[in-house]
C-alpha positions in Angstrom: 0.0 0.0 0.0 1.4 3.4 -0.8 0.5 6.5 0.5 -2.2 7.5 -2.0 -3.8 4.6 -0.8 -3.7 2.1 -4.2 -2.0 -0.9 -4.1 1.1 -0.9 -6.8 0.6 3.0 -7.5 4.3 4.4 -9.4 6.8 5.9 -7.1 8.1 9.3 -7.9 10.7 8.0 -10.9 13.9 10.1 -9.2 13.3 8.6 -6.1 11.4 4.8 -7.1 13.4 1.3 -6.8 15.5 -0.5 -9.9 13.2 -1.2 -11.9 11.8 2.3 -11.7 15.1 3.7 -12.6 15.9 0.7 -15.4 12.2 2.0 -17.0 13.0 5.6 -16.6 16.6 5.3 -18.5 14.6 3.4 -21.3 12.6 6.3 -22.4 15.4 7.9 -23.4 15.2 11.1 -21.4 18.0 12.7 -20.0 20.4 11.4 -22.4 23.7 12.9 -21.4 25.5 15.7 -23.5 28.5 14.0 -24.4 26.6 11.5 -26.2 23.9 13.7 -27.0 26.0 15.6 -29.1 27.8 13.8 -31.4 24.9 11.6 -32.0 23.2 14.6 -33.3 26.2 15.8 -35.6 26.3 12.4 -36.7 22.5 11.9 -37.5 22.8 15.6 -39.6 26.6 14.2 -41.2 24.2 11.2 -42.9 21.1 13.2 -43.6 22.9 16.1 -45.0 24.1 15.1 -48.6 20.8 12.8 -49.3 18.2 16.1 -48.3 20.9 17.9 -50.4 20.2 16.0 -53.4 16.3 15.8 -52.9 16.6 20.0 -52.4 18.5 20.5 -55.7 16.9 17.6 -58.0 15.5 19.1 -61.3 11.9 18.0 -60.5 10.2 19.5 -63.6 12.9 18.2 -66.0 13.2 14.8 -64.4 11.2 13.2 -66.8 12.6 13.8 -69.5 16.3 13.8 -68.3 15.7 10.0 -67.5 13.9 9.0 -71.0 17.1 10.5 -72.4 18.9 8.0 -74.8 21.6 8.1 -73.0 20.6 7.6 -69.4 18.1 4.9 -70.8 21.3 3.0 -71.9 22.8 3.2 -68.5 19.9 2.5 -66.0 19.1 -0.5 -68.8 22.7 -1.8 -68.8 22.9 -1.6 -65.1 19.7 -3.5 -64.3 20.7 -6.3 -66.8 24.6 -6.6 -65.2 23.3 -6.2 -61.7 20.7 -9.1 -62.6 22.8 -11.2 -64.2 25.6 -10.6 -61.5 23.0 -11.7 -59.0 22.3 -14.8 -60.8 26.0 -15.5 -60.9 26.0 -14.9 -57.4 23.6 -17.5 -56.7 24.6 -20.5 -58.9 28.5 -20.2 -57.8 27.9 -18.3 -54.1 25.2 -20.8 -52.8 27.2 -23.7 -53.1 30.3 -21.8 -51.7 28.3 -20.9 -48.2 27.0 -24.6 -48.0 30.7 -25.9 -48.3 31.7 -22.4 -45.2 29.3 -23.6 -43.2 28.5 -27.6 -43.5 31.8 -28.8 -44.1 35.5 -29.3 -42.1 38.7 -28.8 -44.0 42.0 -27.8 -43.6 42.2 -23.2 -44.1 38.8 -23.1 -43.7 39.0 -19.6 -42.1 41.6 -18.8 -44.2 39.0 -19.6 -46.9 36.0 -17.5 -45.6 38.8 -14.7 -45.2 39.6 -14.3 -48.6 35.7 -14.6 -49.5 35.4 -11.7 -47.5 38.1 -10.4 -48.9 36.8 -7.9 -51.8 34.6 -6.1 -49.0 37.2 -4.4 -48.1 39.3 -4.3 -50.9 39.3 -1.2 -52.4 37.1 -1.4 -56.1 39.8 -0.3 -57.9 42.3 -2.6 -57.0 39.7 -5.5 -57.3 39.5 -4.0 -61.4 43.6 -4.4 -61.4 43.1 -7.9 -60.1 40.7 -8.5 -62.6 42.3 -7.6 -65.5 45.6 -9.1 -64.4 43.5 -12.5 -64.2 41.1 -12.2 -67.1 43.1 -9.7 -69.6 44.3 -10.7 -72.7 47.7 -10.8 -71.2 46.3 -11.9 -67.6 46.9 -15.4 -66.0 43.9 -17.0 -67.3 42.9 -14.4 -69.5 45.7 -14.9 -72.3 44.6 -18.5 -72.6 40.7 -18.0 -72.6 41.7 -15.6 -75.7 43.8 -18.1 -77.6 42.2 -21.5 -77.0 38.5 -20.1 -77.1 38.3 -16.3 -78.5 36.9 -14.9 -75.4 38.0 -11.5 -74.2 36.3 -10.2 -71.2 37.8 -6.9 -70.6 35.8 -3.6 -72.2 32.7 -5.8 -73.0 29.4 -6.1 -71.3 30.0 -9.3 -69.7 32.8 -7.9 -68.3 31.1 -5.7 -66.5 29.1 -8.8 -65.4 32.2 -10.3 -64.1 32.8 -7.3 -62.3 30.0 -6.5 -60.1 30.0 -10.3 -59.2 33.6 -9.9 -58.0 32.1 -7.1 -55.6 29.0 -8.6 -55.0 29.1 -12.2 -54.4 30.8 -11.5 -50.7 27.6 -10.4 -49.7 25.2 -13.1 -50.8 27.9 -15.7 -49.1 27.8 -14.3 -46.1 24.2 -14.1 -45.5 23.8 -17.7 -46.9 26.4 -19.0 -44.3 25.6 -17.4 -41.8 21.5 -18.5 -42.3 23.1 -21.8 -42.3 24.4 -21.6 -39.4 21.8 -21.1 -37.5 19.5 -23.5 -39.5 19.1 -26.9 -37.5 21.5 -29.8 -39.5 19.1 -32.6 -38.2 17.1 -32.1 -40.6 19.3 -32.9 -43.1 20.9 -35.6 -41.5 17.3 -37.1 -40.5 17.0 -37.0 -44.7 20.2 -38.4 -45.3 19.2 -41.6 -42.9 15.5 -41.4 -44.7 17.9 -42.3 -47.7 18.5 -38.9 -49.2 21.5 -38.1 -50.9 23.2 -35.1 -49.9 22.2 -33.3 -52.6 18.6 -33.7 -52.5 18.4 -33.4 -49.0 20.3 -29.8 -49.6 17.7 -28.9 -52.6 14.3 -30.7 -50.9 15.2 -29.9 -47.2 17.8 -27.2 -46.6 16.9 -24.4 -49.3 13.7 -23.7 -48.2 15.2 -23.6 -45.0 17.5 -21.1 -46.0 15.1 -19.7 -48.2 15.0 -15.9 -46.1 18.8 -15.5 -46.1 19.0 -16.1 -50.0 16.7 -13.5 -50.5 18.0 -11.4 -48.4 21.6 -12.0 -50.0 20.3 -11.8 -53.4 18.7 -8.1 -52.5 22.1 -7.2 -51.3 23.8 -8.4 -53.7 21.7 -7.3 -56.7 22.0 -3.4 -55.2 26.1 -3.5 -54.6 25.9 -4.7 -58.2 23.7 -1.8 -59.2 26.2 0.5 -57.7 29.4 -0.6 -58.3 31.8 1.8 -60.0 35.3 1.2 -59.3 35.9 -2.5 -60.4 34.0 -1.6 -63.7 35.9 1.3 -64.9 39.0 -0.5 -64.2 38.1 -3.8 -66.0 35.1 -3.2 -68.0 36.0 1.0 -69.3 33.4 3.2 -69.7 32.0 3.2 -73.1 28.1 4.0 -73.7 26.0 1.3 -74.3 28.4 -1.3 -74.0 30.0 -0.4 -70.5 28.5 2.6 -68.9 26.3 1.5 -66.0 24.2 4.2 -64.1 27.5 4.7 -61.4 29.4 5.6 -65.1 26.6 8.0 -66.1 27.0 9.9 -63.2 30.3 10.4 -62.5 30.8 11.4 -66.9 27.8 13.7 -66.7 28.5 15.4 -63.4 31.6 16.8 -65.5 29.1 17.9 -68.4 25.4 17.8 -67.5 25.0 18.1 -63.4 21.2 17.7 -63.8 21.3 14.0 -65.6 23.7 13.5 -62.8 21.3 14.7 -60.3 18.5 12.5 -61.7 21.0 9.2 -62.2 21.7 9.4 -58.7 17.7 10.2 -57.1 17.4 6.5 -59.2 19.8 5.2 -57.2 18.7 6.7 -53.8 15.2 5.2 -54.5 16.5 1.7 -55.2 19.1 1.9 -52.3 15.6 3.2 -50.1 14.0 0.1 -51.7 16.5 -2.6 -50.9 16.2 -1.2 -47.4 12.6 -1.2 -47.3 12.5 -5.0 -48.6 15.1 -6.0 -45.7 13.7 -3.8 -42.8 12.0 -6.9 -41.0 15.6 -8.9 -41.1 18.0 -5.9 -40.7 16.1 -2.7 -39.1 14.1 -4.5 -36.8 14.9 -4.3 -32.4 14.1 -6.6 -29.8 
Protein backbone atom coordinates (compact mmCIF):
# COMPACT_ATOMS: atom_id res chain seq x y z
CA UNK A 1 0.00 0.00 0.00
CA UNK A 2 1.44 3.40 -0.75
CA UNK A 3 0.53 6.46 0.46
CA UNK A 4 -2.21 7.53 -2.01
CA UNK A 5 -3.76 4.57 -0.75
CA UNK A 6 -3.68 2.13 -4.21
CA UNK A 7 -1.96 -0.93 -4.13
CA UNK A 8 1.06 -0.93 -6.75
CA UNK A 9 0.62 3.02 -7.51
CA UNK A 10 4.30 4.36 -9.40
CA UNK A 11 6.83 5.93 -7.15
CA UNK A 12 8.14 9.28 -7.94
CA UNK A 13 10.68 7.98 -10.89
CA UNK A 14 13.92 10.07 -9.16
CA UNK A 15 13.35 8.56 -6.07
CA UNK A 16 11.42 4.77 -7.12
CA UNK A 17 13.45 1.26 -6.84
CA UNK A 18 15.54 -0.51 -9.87
CA UNK A 19 13.25 -1.21 -11.91
CA UNK A 20 11.75 2.30 -11.74
CA UNK A 21 15.10 3.68 -12.61
CA UNK A 22 15.87 0.68 -15.42
CA UNK A 23 12.17 2.04 -16.95
CA UNK A 24 13.04 5.59 -16.64
CA UNK A 25 16.61 5.31 -18.52
CA UNK A 26 14.60 3.35 -21.32
CA UNK A 27 12.58 6.34 -22.38
CA UNK A 28 15.37 7.88 -23.43
CA UNK A 29 15.17 11.13 -21.36
CA UNK A 30 17.99 12.68 -19.96
CA UNK A 31 20.42 11.43 -22.43
CA UNK A 32 23.67 12.89 -21.35
CA UNK A 33 25.50 15.69 -23.52
CA UNK A 34 28.47 14.03 -24.44
CA UNK A 35 26.59 11.48 -26.20
CA UNK A 36 23.87 13.65 -27.02
CA UNK A 37 26.00 15.65 -29.15
CA UNK A 38 27.78 13.78 -31.37
CA UNK A 39 24.92 11.55 -32.03
CA UNK A 40 23.22 14.57 -33.31
CA UNK A 41 26.22 15.84 -35.60
CA UNK A 42 26.34 12.37 -36.67
CA UNK A 43 22.55 11.88 -37.51
CA UNK A 44 22.82 15.63 -39.55
CA UNK A 45 26.57 14.18 -41.21
CA UNK A 46 24.23 11.18 -42.88
CA UNK A 47 21.10 13.19 -43.61
CA UNK A 48 22.92 16.07 -44.95
CA UNK A 49 24.12 15.08 -48.57
CA UNK A 50 20.84 12.79 -49.27
CA UNK A 51 18.24 16.13 -48.31
CA UNK A 52 20.89 17.94 -50.37
CA UNK A 53 20.21 15.97 -53.37
CA UNK A 54 16.27 15.77 -52.90
CA UNK A 55 16.56 19.97 -52.40
CA UNK A 56 18.48 20.50 -55.74
CA UNK A 57 16.91 17.55 -58.00
CA UNK A 58 15.45 19.13 -61.26
CA UNK A 59 11.87 17.98 -60.53
CA UNK A 60 10.21 19.50 -63.60
CA UNK A 61 12.91 18.21 -66.02
CA UNK A 62 13.25 14.78 -64.45
CA UNK A 63 11.22 13.22 -66.76
CA UNK A 64 12.57 13.84 -69.49
CA UNK A 65 16.29 13.79 -68.34
CA UNK A 66 15.67 10.03 -67.49
CA UNK A 67 13.87 9.01 -70.99
CA UNK A 68 17.12 10.54 -72.45
CA UNK A 69 18.89 7.96 -74.76
CA UNK A 70 21.64 8.15 -72.96
CA UNK A 71 20.62 7.58 -69.41
CA UNK A 72 18.11 4.94 -70.75
CA UNK A 73 21.25 2.96 -71.95
CA UNK A 74 22.78 3.22 -68.46
CA UNK A 75 19.93 2.46 -66.01
CA UNK A 76 19.08 -0.47 -68.84
CA UNK A 77 22.70 -1.76 -68.76
CA UNK A 78 22.91 -1.62 -65.13
CA UNK A 79 19.74 -3.53 -64.31
CA UNK A 80 20.67 -6.28 -66.81
CA UNK A 81 24.56 -6.59 -65.19
CA UNK A 82 23.26 -6.16 -61.71
CA UNK A 83 20.68 -9.11 -62.62
CA UNK A 84 22.80 -11.17 -64.19
CA UNK A 85 25.56 -10.58 -61.48
CA UNK A 86 23.04 -11.68 -59.02
CA UNK A 87 22.32 -14.79 -60.83
CA UNK A 88 26.02 -15.53 -60.93
CA UNK A 89 25.98 -14.89 -57.38
CA UNK A 90 23.62 -17.48 -56.66
CA UNK A 91 24.65 -20.46 -58.85
CA UNK A 92 28.49 -20.24 -57.77
CA UNK A 93 27.86 -18.26 -54.07
CA UNK A 94 25.22 -20.84 -52.80
CA UNK A 95 27.21 -23.70 -53.13
CA UNK A 96 30.27 -21.78 -51.69
CA UNK A 97 28.27 -20.90 -48.21
CA UNK A 98 26.98 -24.62 -48.05
CA UNK A 99 30.65 -25.95 -48.30
CA UNK A 100 31.70 -22.36 -45.24
CA UNK A 101 29.28 -23.62 -43.22
CA UNK A 102 28.54 -27.62 -43.46
CA UNK A 103 31.84 -28.84 -44.13
CA UNK A 104 35.48 -29.26 -42.15
CA UNK A 105 38.65 -28.76 -44.03
CA UNK A 106 41.97 -27.83 -43.60
CA UNK A 107 42.19 -23.21 -44.06
CA UNK A 108 38.84 -23.08 -43.73
CA UNK A 109 39.04 -19.64 -42.10
CA UNK A 110 41.63 -18.78 -44.25
CA UNK A 111 38.99 -19.58 -46.94
CA UNK A 112 35.97 -17.54 -45.60
CA UNK A 113 38.84 -14.69 -45.25
CA UNK A 114 39.63 -14.33 -48.62
CA UNK A 115 35.71 -14.58 -49.55
CA UNK A 116 35.43 -11.71 -47.49
CA UNK A 117 38.14 -10.36 -48.93
CA UNK A 118 36.75 -7.94 -51.78
CA UNK A 119 34.62 -6.13 -49.04
CA UNK A 120 37.21 -4.39 -48.14
CA UNK A 121 39.26 -4.32 -50.87
CA UNK A 122 39.29 -1.24 -52.44
CA UNK A 123 37.12 -1.42 -56.08
CA UNK A 124 39.80 -0.29 -57.91
CA UNK A 125 42.34 -2.62 -57.05
CA UNK A 126 39.66 -5.52 -57.30
CA UNK A 127 39.48 -4.01 -61.37
CA UNK A 128 43.64 -4.38 -61.41
CA UNK A 129 43.11 -7.91 -60.12
CA UNK A 130 40.73 -8.49 -62.61
CA UNK A 131 42.26 -7.59 -65.54
CA UNK A 132 45.63 -9.15 -64.35
CA UNK A 133 43.48 -12.46 -64.20
CA UNK A 134 41.10 -12.24 -67.08
CA UNK A 135 43.11 -9.66 -69.56
CA UNK A 136 44.28 -10.65 -72.68
CA UNK A 137 47.72 -10.82 -71.15
CA UNK A 138 46.31 -11.92 -67.60
CA UNK A 139 46.94 -15.40 -66.01
CA UNK A 140 43.89 -16.97 -67.28
CA UNK A 141 42.89 -14.38 -69.49
CA UNK A 142 45.74 -14.93 -72.32
CA UNK A 143 44.60 -18.54 -72.55
CA UNK A 144 40.66 -18.00 -72.64
CA UNK A 145 41.65 -15.56 -75.70
CA UNK A 146 43.78 -18.11 -77.63
CA UNK A 147 42.20 -21.47 -77.00
CA UNK A 148 38.50 -20.14 -77.05
CA UNK A 149 38.29 -16.27 -78.50
CA UNK A 150 36.92 -14.94 -75.35
CA UNK A 151 38.01 -11.47 -74.25
CA UNK A 152 36.34 -10.19 -71.21
CA UNK A 153 37.76 -6.92 -70.61
CA UNK A 154 35.75 -3.60 -72.16
CA UNK A 155 32.74 -5.82 -73.01
CA UNK A 156 29.38 -6.08 -71.26
CA UNK A 157 29.97 -9.31 -69.72
CA UNK A 158 32.81 -7.87 -68.32
CA UNK A 159 31.07 -5.66 -66.45
CA UNK A 160 29.15 -8.82 -65.44
CA UNK A 161 32.17 -10.28 -64.09
CA UNK A 162 32.83 -7.29 -62.28
CA UNK A 163 30.05 -6.55 -60.11
CA UNK A 164 30.01 -10.32 -59.16
CA UNK A 165 33.56 -9.89 -57.98
CA UNK A 166 32.10 -7.09 -55.56
CA UNK A 167 29.00 -8.58 -54.97
CA UNK A 168 29.11 -12.24 -54.38
CA UNK A 169 30.75 -11.53 -50.73
CA UNK A 170 27.61 -10.44 -49.69
CA UNK A 171 25.22 -13.11 -50.83
CA UNK A 172 27.92 -15.71 -49.14
CA UNK A 173 27.83 -14.28 -46.14
CA UNK A 174 24.24 -14.09 -45.55
CA UNK A 175 23.82 -17.71 -46.89
CA UNK A 176 26.43 -19.02 -44.34
CA UNK A 177 25.58 -17.44 -41.78
CA UNK A 178 21.51 -18.50 -42.32
CA UNK A 179 23.10 -21.78 -42.35
CA UNK A 180 24.45 -21.63 -39.37
CA UNK A 181 21.76 -21.09 -37.54
CA UNK A 182 19.50 -23.52 -39.55
CA UNK A 183 19.12 -26.92 -37.54
CA UNK A 184 21.51 -29.79 -39.46
CA UNK A 185 19.11 -32.58 -38.23
CA UNK A 186 17.09 -32.09 -40.60
CA UNK A 187 19.25 -32.86 -43.10
CA UNK A 188 20.92 -35.61 -41.54
CA UNK A 189 17.34 -37.10 -40.50
CA UNK A 190 17.05 -36.97 -44.73
CA UNK A 191 20.19 -38.38 -45.27
CA UNK A 192 19.25 -41.62 -42.87
CA UNK A 193 15.48 -41.35 -44.69
CA UNK A 194 17.89 -42.32 -47.71
CA UNK A 195 18.47 -38.94 -49.23
CA UNK A 196 21.51 -38.05 -50.89
CA UNK A 197 23.23 -35.14 -49.95
CA UNK A 198 22.20 -33.31 -52.64
CA UNK A 199 18.62 -33.73 -52.51
CA UNK A 200 18.41 -33.42 -48.97
CA UNK A 201 20.34 -29.82 -49.61
CA UNK A 202 17.65 -28.90 -52.64
CA UNK A 203 14.29 -30.71 -50.90
CA UNK A 204 15.21 -29.85 -47.21
CA UNK A 205 17.82 -27.17 -46.60
CA UNK A 206 16.92 -24.45 -49.26
CA UNK A 207 13.73 -23.69 -48.25
CA UNK A 208 15.22 -23.62 -45.00
CA UNK A 209 17.45 -21.06 -46.04
CA UNK A 210 15.14 -19.69 -48.22
CA UNK A 211 15.02 -15.87 -46.12
CA UNK A 212 18.83 -15.54 -46.05
CA UNK A 213 19.02 -16.09 -49.99
CA UNK A 214 16.73 -13.53 -50.47
CA UNK A 215 18.04 -11.44 -48.36
CA UNK A 216 21.63 -12.02 -49.99
CA UNK A 217 20.30 -11.82 -53.41
CA UNK A 218 18.75 -8.14 -52.46
CA UNK A 219 22.10 -7.17 -51.29
CA UNK A 220 23.83 -8.40 -53.72
CA UNK A 221 21.68 -7.30 -56.73
CA UNK A 222 22.01 -3.43 -55.18
CA UNK A 223 26.09 -3.51 -54.58
CA UNK A 224 25.95 -4.73 -58.22
CA UNK A 225 23.72 -1.85 -59.20
CA UNK A 226 26.23 0.55 -57.73
CA UNK A 227 29.41 -0.64 -58.35
CA UNK A 228 31.82 1.85 -59.98
CA UNK A 229 35.27 1.23 -59.31
CA UNK A 230 35.91 -2.54 -60.43
CA UNK A 231 33.97 -1.62 -63.72
CA UNK A 232 35.85 1.31 -64.93
CA UNK A 233 38.97 -0.53 -64.17
CA UNK A 234 38.12 -3.78 -66.01
CA UNK A 235 35.09 -3.23 -68.04
CA UNK A 236 36.00 0.97 -69.31
CA UNK A 237 33.44 3.18 -69.73
CA UNK A 238 31.97 3.23 -73.13
CA UNK A 239 28.05 4.05 -73.74
CA UNK A 240 26.00 1.28 -74.31
CA UNK A 241 28.42 -1.29 -73.95
CA UNK A 242 30.01 -0.40 -70.52
CA UNK A 243 28.54 2.58 -68.88
CA UNK A 244 26.30 1.51 -65.98
CA UNK A 245 24.15 4.23 -64.14
CA UNK A 246 27.47 4.71 -61.39
CA UNK A 247 29.43 5.64 -65.06
CA UNK A 248 26.61 7.96 -66.14
CA UNK A 249 27.02 9.87 -63.23
CA UNK A 250 30.31 10.43 -62.53
CA UNK A 251 30.77 11.43 -66.86
CA UNK A 252 27.77 13.75 -66.72
CA UNK A 253 28.47 15.42 -63.43
CA UNK A 254 31.59 16.82 -65.50
CA UNK A 255 29.06 17.89 -68.42
CA UNK A 256 25.37 17.79 -67.49
CA UNK A 257 24.96 18.11 -63.39
CA UNK A 258 21.24 17.65 -63.81
CA UNK A 259 21.31 14.00 -65.64
CA UNK A 260 23.72 13.52 -62.85
CA UNK A 261 21.31 14.69 -60.33
CA UNK A 262 18.53 12.49 -61.69
CA UNK A 263 20.95 9.20 -62.17
CA UNK A 264 21.66 9.43 -58.67
CA UNK A 265 17.75 10.16 -57.09
CA UNK A 266 17.35 6.47 -59.25
CA UNK A 267 19.82 5.18 -57.24
CA UNK A 268 18.72 6.67 -53.77
CA UNK A 269 15.18 5.16 -54.50
CA UNK A 270 16.49 1.73 -55.20
CA UNK A 271 19.11 1.92 -52.32
CA UNK A 272 15.62 3.19 -50.08
CA UNK A 273 13.99 0.14 -51.71
CA UNK A 274 16.53 -2.60 -50.93
CA UNK A 275 16.21 -1.19 -47.40
CA UNK A 276 12.64 -1.23 -47.26
CA UNK A 277 12.52 -5.01 -48.59
CA UNK A 278 15.06 -6.01 -45.72
CA UNK A 279 13.69 -3.77 -42.84
CA UNK A 280 12.00 -6.94 -40.98
CA UNK A 281 15.62 -8.88 -41.13
CA UNK A 282 18.04 -5.91 -40.72
CA UNK A 283 16.06 -2.72 -39.10
CA UNK A 284 14.13 -4.54 -36.75
CA UNK A 285 14.90 -4.30 -32.41
CA UNK A 286 14.12 -6.59 -29.83
Amino acid sequence: MTRTGRPGAAADPLRGGPRLRRVWAGTGRGAPLPLLLPGVVALVFLLLPLIALLVRAPWNSLPDLLTSTEVWQALRLSLLSATAATAVSLVLGVPLAWLLARTDFPGRGLVRSLVILPLVLPPVVGGVALLLALGRNGVVGQWLDAWFGITLPFTTTGVVVAESFVAMPFLVISVEGTLRAADPRYEEAATTLGASRFTAFRRVTLPLIAPGIAAGSVLAWARALGEFGATITFAGNFPGRTQTMPLAVYLALQNDPEAAIALSLVLLVVSIAVLAGLRDRWLTTT
